[in-house]
Every structure is written in structure tokens, then in C-alpha cells.
PDB file of N, CA, C and O in Angstrom, chain B, residues numbered from 101:
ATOM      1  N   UNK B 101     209.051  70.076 164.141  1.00  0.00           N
ATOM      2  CA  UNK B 101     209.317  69.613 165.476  1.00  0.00           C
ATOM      3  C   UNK B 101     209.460  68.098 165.483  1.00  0.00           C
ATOM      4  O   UNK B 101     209.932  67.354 166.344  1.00  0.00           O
ATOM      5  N   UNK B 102     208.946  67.850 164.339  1.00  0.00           N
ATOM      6  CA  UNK B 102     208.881  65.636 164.615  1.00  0.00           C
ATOM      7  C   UNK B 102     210.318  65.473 164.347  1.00  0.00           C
ATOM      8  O   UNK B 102     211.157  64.862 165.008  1.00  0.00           O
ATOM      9  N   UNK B 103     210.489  66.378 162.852  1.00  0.00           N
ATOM     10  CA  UNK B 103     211.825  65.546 162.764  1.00  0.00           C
ATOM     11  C   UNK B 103     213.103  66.211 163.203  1.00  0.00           C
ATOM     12  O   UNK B 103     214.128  65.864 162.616  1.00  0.00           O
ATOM     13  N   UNK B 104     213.219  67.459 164.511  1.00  0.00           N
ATOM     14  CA  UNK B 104     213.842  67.477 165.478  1.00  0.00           C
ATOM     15  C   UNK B 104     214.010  66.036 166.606  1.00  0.00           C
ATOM     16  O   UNK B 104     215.005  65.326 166.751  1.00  0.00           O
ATOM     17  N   UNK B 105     212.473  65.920 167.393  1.00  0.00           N
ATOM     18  CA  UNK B 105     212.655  64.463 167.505  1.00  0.00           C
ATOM     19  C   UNK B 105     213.270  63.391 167.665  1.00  0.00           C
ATOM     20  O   UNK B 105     213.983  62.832 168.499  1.00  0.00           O
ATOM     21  N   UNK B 106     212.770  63.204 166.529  1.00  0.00           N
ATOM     22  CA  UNK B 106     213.868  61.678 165.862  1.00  0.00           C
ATOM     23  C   UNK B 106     214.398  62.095 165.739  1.00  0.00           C
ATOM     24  O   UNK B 106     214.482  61.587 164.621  1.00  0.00           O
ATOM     25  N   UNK B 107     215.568  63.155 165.735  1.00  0.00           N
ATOM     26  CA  UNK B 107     217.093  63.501 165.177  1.00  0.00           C
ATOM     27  C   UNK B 107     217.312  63.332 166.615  1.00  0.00           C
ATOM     28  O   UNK B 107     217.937  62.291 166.816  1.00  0.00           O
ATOM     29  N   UNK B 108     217.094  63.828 167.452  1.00  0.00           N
ATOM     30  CA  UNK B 108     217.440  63.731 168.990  1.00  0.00           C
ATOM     31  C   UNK B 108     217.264  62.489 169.676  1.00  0.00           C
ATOM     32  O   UNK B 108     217.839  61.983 170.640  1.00  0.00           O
ATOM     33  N   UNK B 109     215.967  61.985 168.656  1.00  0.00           N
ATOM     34  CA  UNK B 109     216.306  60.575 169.928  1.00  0.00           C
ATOM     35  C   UNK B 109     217.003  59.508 169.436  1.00  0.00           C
ATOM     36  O   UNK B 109     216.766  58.370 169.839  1.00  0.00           O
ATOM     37  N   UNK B 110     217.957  59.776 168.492  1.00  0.00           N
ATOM     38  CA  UNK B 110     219.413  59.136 167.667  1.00  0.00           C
ATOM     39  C   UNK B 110     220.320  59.366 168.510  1.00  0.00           C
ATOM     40  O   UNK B 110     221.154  58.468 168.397  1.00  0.00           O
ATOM     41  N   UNK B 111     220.674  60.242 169.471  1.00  0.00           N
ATOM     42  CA  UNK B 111     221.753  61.042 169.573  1.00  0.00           C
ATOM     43  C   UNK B 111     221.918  60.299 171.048  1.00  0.00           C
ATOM     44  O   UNK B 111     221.011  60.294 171.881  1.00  0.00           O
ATOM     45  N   UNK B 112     223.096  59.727 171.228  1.00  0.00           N
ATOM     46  CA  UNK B 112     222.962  59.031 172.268  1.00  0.00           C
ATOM     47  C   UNK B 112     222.901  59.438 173.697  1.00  0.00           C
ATOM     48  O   UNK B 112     223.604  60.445 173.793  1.00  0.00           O
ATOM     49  N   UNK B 113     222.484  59.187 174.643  1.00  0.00           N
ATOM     50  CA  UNK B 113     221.977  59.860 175.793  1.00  0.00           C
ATOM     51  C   UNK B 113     221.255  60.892 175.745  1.00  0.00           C
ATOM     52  O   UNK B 113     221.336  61.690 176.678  1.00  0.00           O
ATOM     53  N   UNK B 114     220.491  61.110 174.807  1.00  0.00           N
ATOM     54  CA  UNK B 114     219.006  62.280 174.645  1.00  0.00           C
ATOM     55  C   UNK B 114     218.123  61.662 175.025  1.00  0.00           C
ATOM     56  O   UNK B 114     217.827  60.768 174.232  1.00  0.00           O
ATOM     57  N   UNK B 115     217.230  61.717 176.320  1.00  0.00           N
ATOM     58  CA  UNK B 115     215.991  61.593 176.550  1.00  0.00           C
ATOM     59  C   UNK B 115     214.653  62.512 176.363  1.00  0.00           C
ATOM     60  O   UNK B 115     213.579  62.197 175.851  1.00  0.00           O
ATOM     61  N   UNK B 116     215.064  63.754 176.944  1.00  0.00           N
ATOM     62  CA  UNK B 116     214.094  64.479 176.568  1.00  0.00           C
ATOM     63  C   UNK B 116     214.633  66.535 176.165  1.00  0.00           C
ATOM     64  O   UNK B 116     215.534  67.307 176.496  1.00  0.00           O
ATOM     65  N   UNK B 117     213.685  66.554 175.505  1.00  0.00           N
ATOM     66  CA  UNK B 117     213.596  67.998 174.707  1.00  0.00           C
ATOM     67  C   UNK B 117     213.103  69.176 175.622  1.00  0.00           C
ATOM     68  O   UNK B 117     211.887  69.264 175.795  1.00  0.00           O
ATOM     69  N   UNK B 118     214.137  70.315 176.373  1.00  0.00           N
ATOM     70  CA  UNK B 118     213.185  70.748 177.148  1.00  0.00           C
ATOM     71  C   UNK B 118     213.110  72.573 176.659  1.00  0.00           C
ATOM     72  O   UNK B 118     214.176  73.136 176.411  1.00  0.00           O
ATOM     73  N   UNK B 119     212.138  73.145 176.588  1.00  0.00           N
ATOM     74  CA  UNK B 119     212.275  74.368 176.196  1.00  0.00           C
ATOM     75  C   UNK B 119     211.645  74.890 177.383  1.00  0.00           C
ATOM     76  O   UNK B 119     211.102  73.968 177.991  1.00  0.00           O
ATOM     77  N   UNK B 120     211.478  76.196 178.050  1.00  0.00           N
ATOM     78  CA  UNK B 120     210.906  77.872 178.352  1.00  0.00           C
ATOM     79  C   UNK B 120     209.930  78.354 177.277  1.00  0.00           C
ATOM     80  O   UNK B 120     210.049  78.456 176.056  1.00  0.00           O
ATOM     81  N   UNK B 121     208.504  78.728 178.476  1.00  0.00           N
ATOM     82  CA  UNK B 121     208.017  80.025 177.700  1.00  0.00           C
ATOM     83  C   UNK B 121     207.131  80.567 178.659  1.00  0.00           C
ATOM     84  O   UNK B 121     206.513  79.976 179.544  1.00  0.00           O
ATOM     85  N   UNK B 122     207.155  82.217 178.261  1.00  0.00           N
ATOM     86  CA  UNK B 122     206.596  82.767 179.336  1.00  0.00           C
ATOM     87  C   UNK B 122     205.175  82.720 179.138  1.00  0.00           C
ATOM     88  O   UNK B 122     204.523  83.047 178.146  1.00  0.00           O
ATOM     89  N   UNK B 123     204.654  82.074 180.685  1.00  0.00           N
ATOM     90  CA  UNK B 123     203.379  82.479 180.926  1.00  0.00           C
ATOM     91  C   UNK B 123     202.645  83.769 180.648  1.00  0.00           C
ATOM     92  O   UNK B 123     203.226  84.853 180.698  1.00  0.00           O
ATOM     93  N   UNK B 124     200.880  83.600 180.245  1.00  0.00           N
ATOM     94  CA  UNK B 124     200.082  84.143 180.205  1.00  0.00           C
ATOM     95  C   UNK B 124     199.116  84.052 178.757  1.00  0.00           C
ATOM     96  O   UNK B 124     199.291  83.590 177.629  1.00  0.00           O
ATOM     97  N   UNK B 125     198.277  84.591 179.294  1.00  0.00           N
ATOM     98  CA  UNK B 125     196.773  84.087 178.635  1.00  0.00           C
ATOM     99  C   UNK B 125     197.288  84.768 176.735  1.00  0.00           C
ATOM    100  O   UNK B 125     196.810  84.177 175.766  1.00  0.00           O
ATOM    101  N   UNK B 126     197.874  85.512 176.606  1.00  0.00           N
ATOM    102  CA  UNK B 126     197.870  86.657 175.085  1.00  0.00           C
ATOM    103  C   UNK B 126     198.998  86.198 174.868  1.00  0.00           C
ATOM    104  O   UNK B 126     199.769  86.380 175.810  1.00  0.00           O
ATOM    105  N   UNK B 127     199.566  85.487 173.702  1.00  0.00           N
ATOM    106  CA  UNK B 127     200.887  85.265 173.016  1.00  0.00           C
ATOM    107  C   UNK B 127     201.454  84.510 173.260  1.00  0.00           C
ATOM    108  O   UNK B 127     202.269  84.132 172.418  1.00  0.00           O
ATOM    109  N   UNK B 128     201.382  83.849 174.507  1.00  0.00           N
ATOM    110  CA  UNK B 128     201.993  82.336 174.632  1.00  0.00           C
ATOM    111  C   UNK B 128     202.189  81.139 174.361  1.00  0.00           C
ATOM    112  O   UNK B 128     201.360  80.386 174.872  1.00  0.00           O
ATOM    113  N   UNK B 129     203.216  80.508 173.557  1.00  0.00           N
ATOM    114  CA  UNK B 129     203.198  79.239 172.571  1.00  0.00           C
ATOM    115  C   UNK B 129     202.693  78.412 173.842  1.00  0.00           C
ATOM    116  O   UNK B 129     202.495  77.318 173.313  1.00  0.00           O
ATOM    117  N   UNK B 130     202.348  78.249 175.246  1.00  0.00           N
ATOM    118  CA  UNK B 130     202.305  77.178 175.979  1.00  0.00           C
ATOM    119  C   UNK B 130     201.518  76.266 174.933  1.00  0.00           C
ATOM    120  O   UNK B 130     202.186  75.446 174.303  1.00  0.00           O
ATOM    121  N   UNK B 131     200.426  76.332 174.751  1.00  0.00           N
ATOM    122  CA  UNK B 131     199.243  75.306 174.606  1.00  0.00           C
ATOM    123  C   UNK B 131     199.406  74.355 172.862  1.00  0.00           C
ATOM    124  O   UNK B 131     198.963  73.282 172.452  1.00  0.00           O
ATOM    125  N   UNK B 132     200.643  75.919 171.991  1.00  0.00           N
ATOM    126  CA  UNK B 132     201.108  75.137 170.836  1.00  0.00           C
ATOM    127  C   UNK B 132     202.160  74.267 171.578  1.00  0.00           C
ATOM    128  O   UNK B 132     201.496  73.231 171.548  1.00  0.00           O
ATOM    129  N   UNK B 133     203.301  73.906 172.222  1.00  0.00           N
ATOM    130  CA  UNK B 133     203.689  73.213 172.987  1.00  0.00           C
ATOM    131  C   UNK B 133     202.981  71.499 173.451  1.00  0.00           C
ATOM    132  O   UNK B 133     203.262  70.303 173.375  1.00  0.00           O
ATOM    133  N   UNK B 134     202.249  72.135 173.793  1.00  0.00           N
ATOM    134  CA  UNK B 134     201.295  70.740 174.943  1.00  0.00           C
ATOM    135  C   UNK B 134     201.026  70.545 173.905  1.00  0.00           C
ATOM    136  O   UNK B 134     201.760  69.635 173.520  1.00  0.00           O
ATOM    137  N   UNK B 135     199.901  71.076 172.569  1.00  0.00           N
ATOM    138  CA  UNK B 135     199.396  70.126 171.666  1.00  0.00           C
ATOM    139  C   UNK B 135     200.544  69.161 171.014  1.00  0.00           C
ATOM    140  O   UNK B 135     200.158  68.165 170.402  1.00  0.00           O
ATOM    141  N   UNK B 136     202.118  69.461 171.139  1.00  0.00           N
ATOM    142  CA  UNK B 136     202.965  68.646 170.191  1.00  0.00           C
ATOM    143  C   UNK B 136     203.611  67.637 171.391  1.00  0.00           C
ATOM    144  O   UNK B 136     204.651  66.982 171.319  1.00  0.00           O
ATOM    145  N   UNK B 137     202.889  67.704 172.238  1.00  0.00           N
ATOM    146  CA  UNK B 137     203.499  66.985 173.240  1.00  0.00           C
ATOM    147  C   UNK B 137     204.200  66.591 174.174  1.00  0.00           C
ATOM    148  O   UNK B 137     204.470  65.460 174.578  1.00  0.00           O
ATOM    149  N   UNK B 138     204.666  68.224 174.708  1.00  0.00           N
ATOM    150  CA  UNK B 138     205.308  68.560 175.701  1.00  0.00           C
ATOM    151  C   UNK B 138     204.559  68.662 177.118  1.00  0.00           C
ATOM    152  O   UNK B 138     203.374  68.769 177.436  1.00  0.00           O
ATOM    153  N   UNK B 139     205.310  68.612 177.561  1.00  0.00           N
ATOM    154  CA  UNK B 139     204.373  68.281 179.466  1.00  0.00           C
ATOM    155  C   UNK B 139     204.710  68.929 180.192  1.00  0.00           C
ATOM    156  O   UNK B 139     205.671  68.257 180.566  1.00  0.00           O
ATOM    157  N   UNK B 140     204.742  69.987 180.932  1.00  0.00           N
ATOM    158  CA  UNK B 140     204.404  71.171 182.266  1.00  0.00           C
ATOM    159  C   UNK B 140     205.440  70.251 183.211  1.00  0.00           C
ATOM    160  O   UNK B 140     205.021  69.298 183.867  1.00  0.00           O
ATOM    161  N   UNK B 141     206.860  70.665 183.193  1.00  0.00           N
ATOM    162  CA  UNK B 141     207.585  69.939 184.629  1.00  0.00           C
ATOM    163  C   UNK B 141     206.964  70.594 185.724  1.00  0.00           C
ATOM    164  O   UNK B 141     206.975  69.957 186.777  1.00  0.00           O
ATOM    165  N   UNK B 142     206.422  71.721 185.732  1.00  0.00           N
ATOM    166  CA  UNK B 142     205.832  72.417 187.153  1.00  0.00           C
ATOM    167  C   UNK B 142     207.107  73.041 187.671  1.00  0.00           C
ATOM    168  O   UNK B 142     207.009  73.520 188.801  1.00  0.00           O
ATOM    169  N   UNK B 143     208.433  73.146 187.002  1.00  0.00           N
ATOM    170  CA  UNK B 143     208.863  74.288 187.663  1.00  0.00           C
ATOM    171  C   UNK B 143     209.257  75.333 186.683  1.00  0.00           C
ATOM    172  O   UNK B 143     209.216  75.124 185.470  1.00  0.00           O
ATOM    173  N   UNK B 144     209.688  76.604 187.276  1.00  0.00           N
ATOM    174  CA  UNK B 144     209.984  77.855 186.750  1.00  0.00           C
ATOM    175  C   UNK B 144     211.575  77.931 186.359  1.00  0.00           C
ATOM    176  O   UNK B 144     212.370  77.091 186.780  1.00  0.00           O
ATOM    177  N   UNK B 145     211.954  79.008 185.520  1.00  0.00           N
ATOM    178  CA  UNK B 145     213.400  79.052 184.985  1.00  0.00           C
ATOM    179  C   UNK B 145     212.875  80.476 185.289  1.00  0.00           C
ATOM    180  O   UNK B 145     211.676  80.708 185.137  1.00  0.00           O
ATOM    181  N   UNK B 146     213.863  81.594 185.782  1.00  0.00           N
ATOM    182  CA  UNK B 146     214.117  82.804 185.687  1.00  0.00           C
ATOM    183  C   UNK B 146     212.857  83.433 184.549  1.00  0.00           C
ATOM    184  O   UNK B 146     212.936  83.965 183.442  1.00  0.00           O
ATOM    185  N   UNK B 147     211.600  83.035 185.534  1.00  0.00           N
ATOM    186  CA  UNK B 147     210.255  83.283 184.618  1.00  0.00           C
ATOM    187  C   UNK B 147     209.499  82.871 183.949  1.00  0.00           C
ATOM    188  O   UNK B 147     208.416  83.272 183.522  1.00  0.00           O
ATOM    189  N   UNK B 148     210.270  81.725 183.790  1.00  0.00           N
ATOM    190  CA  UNK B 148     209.810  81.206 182.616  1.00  0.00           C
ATOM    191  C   UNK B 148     208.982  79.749 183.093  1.00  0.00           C
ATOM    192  O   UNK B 148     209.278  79.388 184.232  1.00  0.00           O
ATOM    193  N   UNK B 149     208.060  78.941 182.419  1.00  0.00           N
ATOM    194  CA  UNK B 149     207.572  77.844 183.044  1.00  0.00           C
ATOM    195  C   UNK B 149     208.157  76.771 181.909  1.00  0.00           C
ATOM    196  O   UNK B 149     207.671  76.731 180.779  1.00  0.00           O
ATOM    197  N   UNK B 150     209.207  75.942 182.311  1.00  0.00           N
ATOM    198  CA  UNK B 150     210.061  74.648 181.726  1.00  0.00           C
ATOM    199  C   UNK B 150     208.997  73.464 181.352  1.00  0.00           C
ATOM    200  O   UNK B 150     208.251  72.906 182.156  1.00  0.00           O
ATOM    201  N   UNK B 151     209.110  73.169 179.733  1.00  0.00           N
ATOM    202  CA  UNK B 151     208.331  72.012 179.509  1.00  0.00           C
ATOM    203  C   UNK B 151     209.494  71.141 179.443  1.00  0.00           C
ATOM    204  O   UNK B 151     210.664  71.295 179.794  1.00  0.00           O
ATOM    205  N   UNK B 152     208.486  69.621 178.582  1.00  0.00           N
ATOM    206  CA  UNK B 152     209.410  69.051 178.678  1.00  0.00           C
ATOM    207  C   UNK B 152     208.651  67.555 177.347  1.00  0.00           C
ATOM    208  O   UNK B 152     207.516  67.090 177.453  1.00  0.00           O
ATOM    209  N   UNK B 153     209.605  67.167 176.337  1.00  0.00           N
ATOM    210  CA  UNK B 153     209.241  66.375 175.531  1.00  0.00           C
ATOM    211  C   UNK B 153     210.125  65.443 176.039  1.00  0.00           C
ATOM    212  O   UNK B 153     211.290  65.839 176.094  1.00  0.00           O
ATOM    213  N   UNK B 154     209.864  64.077 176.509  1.00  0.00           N
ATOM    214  CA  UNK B 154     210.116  62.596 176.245  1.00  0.00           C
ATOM    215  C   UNK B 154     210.345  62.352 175.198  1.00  0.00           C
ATOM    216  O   UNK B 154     209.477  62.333 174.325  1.00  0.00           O
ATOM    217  N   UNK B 155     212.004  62.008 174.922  1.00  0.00           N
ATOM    218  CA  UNK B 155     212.585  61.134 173.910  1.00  0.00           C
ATOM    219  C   UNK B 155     211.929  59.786 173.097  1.00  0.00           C
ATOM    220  O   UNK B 155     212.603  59.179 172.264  1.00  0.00           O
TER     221      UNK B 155
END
């Protein structure tokens, strides 16, 4: 994931990295996510809760 990253924040007009994943407590990458430094925009995609990594 780092050196996704820096490959992206080369790329001109890339600010930020945003992925989906579905909520709930059993199987959910959320919290592997947040530990790499993605941040909770607080809204939903067709289920899904949208993070979001800063370039």
C-alpha cells in the first residue's frame, strides 16, 4: 500500500486514494484500512462506507 502511495502521489492531480468496504463487526478490512491511514469520509456508496487516504 506505501508504494501504491507514492506512485499516486507522482501522478499529477492525485490527491487522495479512496476505496469501499462493507460494514460490520466479522470480516471487515475497515480497521486494516484506518491502521494504514485511511479516514471514514462518513458517507455511504451503494452500501458501502467510502474511506479515504490523503495524497
Amino acid at each position: 500500500m506505501a508504494a501504491l502511495r507514492d506512485y499516486l502521489g507522482t501522478r499529477p492531480g492525485a490527491t487522495e486514494l479512496l476505496t469501499s468496504v462493507h460494514p460490520g463487526e466479522v470480516g471487515s478490512p475497515t480497521g486494516f484500512y484506518l491502521r494504514l491511514g485511511f479516514q471514514d469520509t462518513g458517507t455511504d456508496h451503494e452500501g458501502e462506507r467510502v474511506l479515504r487516504l490523503p495524497l
